[in-house]
VMD Tcl script that draws the C-alpha trace (Angstrom):
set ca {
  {-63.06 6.90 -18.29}
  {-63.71 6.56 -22.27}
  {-61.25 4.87 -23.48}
  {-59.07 7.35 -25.17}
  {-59.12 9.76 -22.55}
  {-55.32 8.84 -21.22}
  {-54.15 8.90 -25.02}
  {-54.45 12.50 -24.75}
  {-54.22 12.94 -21.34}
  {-51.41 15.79 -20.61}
  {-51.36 17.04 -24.00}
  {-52.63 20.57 -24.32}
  {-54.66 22.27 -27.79}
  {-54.57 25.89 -27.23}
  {-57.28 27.53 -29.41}
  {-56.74 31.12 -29.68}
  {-58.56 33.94 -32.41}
  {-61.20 31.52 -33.38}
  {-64.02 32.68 -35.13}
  {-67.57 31.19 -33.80}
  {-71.05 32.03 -34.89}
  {-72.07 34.29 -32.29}
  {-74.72 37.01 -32.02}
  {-72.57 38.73 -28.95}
  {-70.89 41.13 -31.10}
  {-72.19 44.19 -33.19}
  {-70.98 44.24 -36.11}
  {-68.95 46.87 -35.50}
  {-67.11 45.09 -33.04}
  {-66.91 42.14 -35.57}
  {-65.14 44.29 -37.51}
  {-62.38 45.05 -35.33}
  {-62.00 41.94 -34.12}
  {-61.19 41.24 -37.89}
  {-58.75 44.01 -38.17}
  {-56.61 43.38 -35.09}
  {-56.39 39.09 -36.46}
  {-55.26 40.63 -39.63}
  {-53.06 43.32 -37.70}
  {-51.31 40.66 -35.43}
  {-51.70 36.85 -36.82}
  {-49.30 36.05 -39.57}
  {-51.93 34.00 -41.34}
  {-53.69 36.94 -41.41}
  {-57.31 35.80 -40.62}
  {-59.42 33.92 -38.09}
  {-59.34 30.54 -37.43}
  {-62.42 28.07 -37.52}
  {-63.64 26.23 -34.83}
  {-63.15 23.83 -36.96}
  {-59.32 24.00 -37.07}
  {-58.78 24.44 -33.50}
  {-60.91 20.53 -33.40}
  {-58.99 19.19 -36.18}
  {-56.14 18.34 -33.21}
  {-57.57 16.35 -31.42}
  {-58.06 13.40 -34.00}
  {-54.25 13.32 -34.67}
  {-53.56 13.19 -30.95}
  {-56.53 10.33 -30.44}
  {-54.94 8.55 -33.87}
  {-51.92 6.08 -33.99}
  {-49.87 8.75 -35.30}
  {-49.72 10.39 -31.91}
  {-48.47 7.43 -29.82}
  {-45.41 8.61 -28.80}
  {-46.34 12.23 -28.38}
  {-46.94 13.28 -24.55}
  {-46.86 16.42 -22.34}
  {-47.25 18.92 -25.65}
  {-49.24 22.11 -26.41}
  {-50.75 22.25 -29.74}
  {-51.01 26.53 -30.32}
  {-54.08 26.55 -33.35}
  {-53.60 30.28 -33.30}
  {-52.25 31.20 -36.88}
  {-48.89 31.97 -35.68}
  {-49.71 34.35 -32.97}
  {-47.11 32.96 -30.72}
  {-44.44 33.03 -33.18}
  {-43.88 37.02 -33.33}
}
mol new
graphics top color blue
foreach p $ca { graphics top sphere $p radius 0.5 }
foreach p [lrange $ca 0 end-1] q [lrange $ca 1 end] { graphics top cylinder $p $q radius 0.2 }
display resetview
């Protein structure tokens, strides 16, 4: 086991509208993707990969030794509306 694994074991980062650099899409369908983040998240854009790793740092750091058993939602606010 590396040895931070069980600082972070049973916390959760769920990533969600993150924009990658794929060549999967058209660019039509880039497009829409675009329109429903702006549509639905309250940030209003897509989130970076990125973003969704900056997490797991604070819950590897000191800062996060009390913290246990949470979900970290990087989704722009999705889940708040």
């Amino acid at each position: 086991m590396l040895p931070y694994a069980r600082s972070i074991a049973g916390d959760d980062v769920i990533a969600f509208l993150i924009r990658i650099q794929a060549k999967v899409l058209s660019d039509d369908a880039k497009r829409g993707f675009e329109a429903f983040v702006i549509g639905r998240v309250p940030l209003g854009r897509a989130g970076s990969a990125e973003e969704a790793a900056a997490v797991a740092p604070f819950l590897l750091s000191d800062d996060a030794s009390y913290v246990t058993g949470s979900q970290y939602a990087v989704d722009g606010g999705l889940i708040m509306r």
